[in-house]
C-alpha positions in Angstrom: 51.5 -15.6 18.9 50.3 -19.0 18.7 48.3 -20.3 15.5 45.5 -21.4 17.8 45.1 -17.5 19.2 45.4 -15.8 16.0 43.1 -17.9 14.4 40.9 -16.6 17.5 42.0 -12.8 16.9 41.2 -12.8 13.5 37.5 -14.2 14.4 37.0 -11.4 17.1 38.0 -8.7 15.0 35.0 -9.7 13.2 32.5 -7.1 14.8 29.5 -9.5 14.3 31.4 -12.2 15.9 32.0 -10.0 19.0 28.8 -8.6 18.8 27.7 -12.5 20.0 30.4 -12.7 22.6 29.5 -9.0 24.4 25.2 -10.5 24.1 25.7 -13.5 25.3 25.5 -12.7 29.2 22.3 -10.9 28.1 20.8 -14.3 26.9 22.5 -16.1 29.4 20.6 -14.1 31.9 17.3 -14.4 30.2 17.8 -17.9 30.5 18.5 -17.5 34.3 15.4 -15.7 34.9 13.1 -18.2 33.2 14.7 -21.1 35.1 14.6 -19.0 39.0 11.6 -20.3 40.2 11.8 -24.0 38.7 15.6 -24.9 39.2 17.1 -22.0 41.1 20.8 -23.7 41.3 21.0 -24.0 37.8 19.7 -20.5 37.3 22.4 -19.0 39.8 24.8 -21.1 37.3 23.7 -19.5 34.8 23.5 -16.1 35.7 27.4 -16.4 37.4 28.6 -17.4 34.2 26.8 -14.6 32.8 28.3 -12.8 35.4 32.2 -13.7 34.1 31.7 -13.6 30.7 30.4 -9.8 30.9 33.4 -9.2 33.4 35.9 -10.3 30.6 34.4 -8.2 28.4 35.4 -5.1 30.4 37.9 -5.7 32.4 40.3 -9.1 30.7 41.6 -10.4 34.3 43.0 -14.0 34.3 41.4 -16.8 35.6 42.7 -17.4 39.1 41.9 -13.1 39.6 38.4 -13.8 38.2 37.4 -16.6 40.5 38.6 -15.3 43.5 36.8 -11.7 43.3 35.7 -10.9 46.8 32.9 -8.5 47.7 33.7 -5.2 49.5 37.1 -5.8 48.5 37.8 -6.1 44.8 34.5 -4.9 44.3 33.7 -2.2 45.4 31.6 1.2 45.2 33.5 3.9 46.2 31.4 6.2 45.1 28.5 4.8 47.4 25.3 2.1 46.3 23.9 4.1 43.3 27.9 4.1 41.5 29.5 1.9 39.3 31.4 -1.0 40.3 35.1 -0.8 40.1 37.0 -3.7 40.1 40.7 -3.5 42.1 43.3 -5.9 42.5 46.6 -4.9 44.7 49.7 -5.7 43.4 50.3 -8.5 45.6 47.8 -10.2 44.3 48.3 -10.4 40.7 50.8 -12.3 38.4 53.0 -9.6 37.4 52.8 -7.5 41.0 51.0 -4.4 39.3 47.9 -3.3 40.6 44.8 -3.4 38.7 41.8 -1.3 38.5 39.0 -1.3 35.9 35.9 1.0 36.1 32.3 -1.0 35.0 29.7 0.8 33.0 26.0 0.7 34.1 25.0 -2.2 32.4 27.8 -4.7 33.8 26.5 -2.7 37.5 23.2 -3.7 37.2 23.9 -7.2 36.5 26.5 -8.1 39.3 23.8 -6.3 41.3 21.0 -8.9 40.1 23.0 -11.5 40.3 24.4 -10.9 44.0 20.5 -10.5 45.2 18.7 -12.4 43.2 21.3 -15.7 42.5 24.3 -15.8 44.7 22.4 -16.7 47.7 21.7 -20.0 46.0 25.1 -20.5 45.9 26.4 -20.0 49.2 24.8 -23.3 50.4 24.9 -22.0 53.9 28.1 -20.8 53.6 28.6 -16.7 54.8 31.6 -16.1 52.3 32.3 -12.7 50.4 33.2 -14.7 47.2 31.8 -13.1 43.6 31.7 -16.4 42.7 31.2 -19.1 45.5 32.4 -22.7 45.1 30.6 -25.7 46.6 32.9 -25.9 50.1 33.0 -22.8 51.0 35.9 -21.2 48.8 35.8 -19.6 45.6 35.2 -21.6 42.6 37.8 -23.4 40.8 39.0 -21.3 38.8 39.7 -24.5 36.1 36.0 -25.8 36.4 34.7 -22.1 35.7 36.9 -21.7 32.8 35.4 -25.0 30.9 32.3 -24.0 32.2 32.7 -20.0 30.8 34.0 -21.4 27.0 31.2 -23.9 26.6 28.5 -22.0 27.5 30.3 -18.8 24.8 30.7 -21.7 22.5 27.0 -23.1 22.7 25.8 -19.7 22.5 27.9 -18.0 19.7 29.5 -20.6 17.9 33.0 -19.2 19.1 35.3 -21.0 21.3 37.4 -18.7 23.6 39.3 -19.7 27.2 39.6 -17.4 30.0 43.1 -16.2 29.0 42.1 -15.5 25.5 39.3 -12.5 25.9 43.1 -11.1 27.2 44.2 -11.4 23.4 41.1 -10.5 22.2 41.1 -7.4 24.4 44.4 -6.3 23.0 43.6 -6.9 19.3 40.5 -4.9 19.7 42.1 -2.0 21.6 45.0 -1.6 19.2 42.5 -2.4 15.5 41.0 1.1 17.2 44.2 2.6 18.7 47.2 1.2 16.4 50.7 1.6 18.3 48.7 2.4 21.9 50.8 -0.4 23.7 51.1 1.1 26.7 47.5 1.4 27.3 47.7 -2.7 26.5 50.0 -2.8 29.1 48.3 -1.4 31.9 45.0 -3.0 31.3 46.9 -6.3 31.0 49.0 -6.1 33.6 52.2 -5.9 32.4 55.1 -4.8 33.9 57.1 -3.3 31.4 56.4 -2.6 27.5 58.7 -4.3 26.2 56.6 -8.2 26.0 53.8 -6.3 25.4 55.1 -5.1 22.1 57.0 -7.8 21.6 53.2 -10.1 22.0 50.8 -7.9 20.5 52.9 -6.1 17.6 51.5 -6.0 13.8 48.1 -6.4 15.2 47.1 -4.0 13.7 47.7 -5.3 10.3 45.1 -7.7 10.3 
């Protein structure tokens, strides 16, 4: 574990700190609302990023699996329109080759769902793509330009500066402060194949 991401673990496992961090998409899509009518690009901006920051929060994905979420196909309600989101990734299409799946709560539902109908279309620029997150020719957005995007607007918002990659540390350090020695539950949410650099990355955690 680098300096830089313990220095970062030891600020999350400050509840308030988190507190911030889990809010901000909240405030982020207050903001949205109150710009819809006058600026509605900037308002879909806003509300996608939104969008991404909630989605780290629940389910800590990387950033190439993040910006290329499609609709109907790694999102997806199984369960039919009035369900929860889950969020699926097949093997093949994640780093390690292990297949994801993370189940949203209501809130995080509802706001994809706002978002989609209320801010995507803005987006699309006459495009007719399933992307979450549509980029500006037609593909997904790059996933480098969200990522600066997603850590200033956390930064502007709660003081605390966090990449992509890093709500996958913070994730950990909160799971195990609450669940000391659960590695193998780290290791399915992150995506690991085997315990073994789980443990290796995330052990004594708990001691902080």
């Amino acid at each position: 574990m680098t300096p830089k991401n313990m220095k970062l673990i030891r600020q999350v496992l400050n509840e308030k700190v988190w507190e911030r961090v889990v809010n901000c998409p909240t405030e982020l899509m207050k903001r949205a609302r109150s710009l819809k009518d006058r600026a509605p690009v900037k308002a879909a901006v806003t509300a996608q990023i939104a969008v991404a920051v909630a989605i780290l929060t629940e389910a800590p994905v990387r950033a190439a699996n993040l910006a290329a979420i499609r609709l109907d196909e790694n999102l997806i309600k199984p369960g039919g329109p009035e369900t929860p989101y889950l969020l699926v990734f097949p093997h093949y299409d994640v780093k390690n080759r292990v297949d994801l799946t993370f189940e949203f709560d209501d809130y995080l539902t509802d706001l994809i769902d706002e978002y989609v109908q209320e801010y995507r279309p803005s987006l699309l620029r006459g495009a007719n793509g399933d992307w979450l997150f549509p980029g500006t020719i037609g593909d997904c957005k790059d996933s480098h330009l969200f990522g600066i995007q997603i850590t200033g607007r956390i930064q502007k918002a709660t003081g605390l500066r966090i990449t992509i990659h890093q709500f996958r540390h913070a994730a950990a350090a909160i799971y195990l402060k609450h669940h000391p020695g659960d590695y193998e539950t780290v290791r399915r949410f992150l995506g690991h194949k085997s315990q073994k650099p789980t443990t290796n990355f995330y052990c004594g955690l708990e001691t902080i």
